[in-house]
C-alpha positions as CSV (number, residue, x, y, z in Angstrom):
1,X,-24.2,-29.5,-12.1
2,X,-21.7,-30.4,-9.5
3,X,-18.5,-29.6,-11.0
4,X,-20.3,-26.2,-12.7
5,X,-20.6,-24.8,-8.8
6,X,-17.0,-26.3,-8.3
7,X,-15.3,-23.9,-11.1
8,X,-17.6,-20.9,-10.0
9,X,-16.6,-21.6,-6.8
10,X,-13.0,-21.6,-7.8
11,X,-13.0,-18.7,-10.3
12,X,-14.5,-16.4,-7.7
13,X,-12.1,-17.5,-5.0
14,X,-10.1,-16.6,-7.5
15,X,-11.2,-13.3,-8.1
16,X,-11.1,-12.2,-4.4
17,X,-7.7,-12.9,-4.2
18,X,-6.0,-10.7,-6.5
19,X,-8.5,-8.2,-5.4
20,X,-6.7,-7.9,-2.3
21,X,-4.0,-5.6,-1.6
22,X,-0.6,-6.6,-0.9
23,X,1.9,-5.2,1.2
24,X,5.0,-6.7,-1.0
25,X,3.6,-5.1,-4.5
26,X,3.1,-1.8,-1.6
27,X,6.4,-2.0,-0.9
28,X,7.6,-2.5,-4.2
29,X,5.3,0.7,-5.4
30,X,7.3,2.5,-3.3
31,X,10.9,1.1,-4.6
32,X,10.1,2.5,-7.7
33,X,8.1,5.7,-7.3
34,X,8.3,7.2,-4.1
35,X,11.9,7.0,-2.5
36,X,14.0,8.3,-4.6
37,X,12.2,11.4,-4.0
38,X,11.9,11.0,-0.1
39,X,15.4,9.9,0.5
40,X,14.4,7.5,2.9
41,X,13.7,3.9,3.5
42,X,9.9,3.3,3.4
43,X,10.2,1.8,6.8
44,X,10.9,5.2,7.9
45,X,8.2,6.7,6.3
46,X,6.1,3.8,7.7
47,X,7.3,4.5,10.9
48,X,6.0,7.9,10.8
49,X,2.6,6.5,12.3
50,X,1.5,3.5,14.5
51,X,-0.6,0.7,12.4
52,X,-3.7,2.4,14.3
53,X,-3.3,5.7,12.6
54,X,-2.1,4.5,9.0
55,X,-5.6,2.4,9.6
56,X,-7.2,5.4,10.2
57,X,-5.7,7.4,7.1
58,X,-7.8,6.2,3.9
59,X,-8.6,7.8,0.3
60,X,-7.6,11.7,0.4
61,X,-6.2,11.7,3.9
62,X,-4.0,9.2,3.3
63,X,-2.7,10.8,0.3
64,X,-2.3,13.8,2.2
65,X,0.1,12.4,4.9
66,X,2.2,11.5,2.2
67,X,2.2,14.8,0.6
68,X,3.2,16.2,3.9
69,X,5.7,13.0,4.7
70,X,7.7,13.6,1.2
71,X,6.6,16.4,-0.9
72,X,8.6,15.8,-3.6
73,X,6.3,12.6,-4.6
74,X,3.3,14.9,-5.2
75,X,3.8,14.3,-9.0
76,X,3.5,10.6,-8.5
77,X,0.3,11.0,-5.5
78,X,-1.1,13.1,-8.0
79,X,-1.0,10.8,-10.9
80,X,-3.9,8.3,-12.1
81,X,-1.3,5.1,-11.2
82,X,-0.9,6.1,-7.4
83,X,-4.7,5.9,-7.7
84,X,-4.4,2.4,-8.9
85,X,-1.6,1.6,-6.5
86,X,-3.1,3.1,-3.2
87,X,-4.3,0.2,-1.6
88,X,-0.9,-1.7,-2.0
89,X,1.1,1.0,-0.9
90,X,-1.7,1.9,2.0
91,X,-0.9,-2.1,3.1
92,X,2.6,-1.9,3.2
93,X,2.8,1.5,5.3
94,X,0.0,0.1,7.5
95,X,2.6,-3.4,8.0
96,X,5.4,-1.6,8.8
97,X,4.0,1.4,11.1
98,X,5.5,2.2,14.1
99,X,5.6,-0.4,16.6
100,X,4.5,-3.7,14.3
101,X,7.7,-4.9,14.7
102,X,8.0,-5.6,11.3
103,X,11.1,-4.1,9.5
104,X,11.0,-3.5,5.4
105,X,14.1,-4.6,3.6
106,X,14.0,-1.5,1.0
């Protein structure tokens, strides 16, 4: 009985984890599928807004702040895999806003 609420324990520690976003798979989402079209560094687009406002920008107005950031990703912020990736990508602008301190190496 024991070790059966151990490995449910586990599996569903398990579970939460990878459920989380990530701000290295964010910044890595952006690597690939954002900055060739923006030109920049994601740290400057990070840096475009303070933590407190990227916070504040979720779902559709977060999407549209990039739109208006680097309009030549709309294909991409458009598409069913920014959908998927919008958390990660969400975490790594939000880690690198203005002011974190925090400087991305891409």
């Amino acid at each position: 009985m024991k070790r059966t609420i151990v490995l449910a324990a586990m599996g569903l520690a398990l579970l939460t984890t990878t459920a989380s976003a990530d701000q290295a798979k964010g910044k890595r989402v952006y690597q690939k599928f954002m900055k060739a079209d923006c030109g920049v560094t994601g740290g400057v687009v990070a840096g475009k807004h303070t933590q407190a406002e990227w916070k504040k920008l979720t779902g559709d107005a977060f999407k549209s702040e990039l739109e208006k950031i680097c309009p030549n990703a709309k294909p991409f912020l458009e598409s069913p895999k920014f959908k998927k990736l919008e958390n990660h990508l969400h975490d790594f602008m939000y880690e690198f806003g203005k002011g974190s301190g925090n400087i991305p190496a891409c």
